[in-house]
N, C-alpha and C positions, 0 to 999 in steps of 0.2 A: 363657596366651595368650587364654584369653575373655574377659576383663576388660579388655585391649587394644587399643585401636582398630589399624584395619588399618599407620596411620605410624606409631604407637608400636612395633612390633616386624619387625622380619626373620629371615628365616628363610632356611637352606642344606641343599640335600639333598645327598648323594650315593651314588651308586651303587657295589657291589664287582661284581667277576667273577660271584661267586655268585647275584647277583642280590637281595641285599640290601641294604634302602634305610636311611638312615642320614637322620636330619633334625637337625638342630639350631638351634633357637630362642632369640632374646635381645631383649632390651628394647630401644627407646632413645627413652624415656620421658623420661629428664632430656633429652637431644637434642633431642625436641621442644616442650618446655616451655622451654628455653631459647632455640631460636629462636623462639618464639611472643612471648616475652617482648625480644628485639630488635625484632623487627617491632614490636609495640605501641611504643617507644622512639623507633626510627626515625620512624614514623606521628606521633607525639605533635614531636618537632622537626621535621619539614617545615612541619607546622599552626603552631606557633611560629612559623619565619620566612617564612611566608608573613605571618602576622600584621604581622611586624612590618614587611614590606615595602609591606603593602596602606595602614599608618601613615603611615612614611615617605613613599610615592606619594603621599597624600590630603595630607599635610603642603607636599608641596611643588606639586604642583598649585594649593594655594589660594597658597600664596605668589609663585608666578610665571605663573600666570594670575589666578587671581579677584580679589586684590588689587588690580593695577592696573586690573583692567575694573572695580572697584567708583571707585576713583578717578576713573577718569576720567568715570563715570556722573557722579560731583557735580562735578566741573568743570564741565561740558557744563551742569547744570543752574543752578552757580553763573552760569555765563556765558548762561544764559535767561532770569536772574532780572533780572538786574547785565550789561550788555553793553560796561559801559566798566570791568569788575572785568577782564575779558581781559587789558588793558592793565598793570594792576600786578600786585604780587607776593603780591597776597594769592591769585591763584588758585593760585599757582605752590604756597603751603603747605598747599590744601586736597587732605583723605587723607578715609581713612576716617571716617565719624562726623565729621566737621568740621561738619556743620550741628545737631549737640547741641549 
């Protein structure tokens, strides 16, 4: 029991009429190595999908916001440059990087 930390073992006393005490001690050392070794498992997959959700989030943020505000940023400037480009269809094709 000295080599034990206090979670790794439990302990039972009990008492007779006579008034003797009676203890008995036992391990449970693999008990708490093995849920220590869950928790770390557990711990380790939440960080995962959170990972993979923070991914996905930023994936689709740029795809349904930032894409079209960058679009529309070179429209806006197509049509600063070029005021009668509004009119045909060449602004209608300009995306991202259209001014490379």
């Amino acid at each position: 029991m000295a080599t034990l930390r206090k979670a790794e073992y439990t302990s039972v006393s009990a008492k007779t009429k006579d008034g003797l005490v009676f203890t008995a001690a036992y391990s449970q050392k693999t008990y708490a190595q093995t849920e220590a070794f869950i928790n770390i498992c557990k711990t380790l997959f939440i960080v995962v999908v959170l990972g993979v959700a923070s991914i996905q989030f930023t994936k689709d943020a740029t795809e349904l916001v930032l894409d079209p505000l960058e679009r529309m940023i070179e429209k806006v400037k197509m049509i600063a440059k070029n005021p009668l480009a509004a009119a045909t269809e060449e602004i209608d094709q300009a995306g991202v990087m259209s001014f490379m």
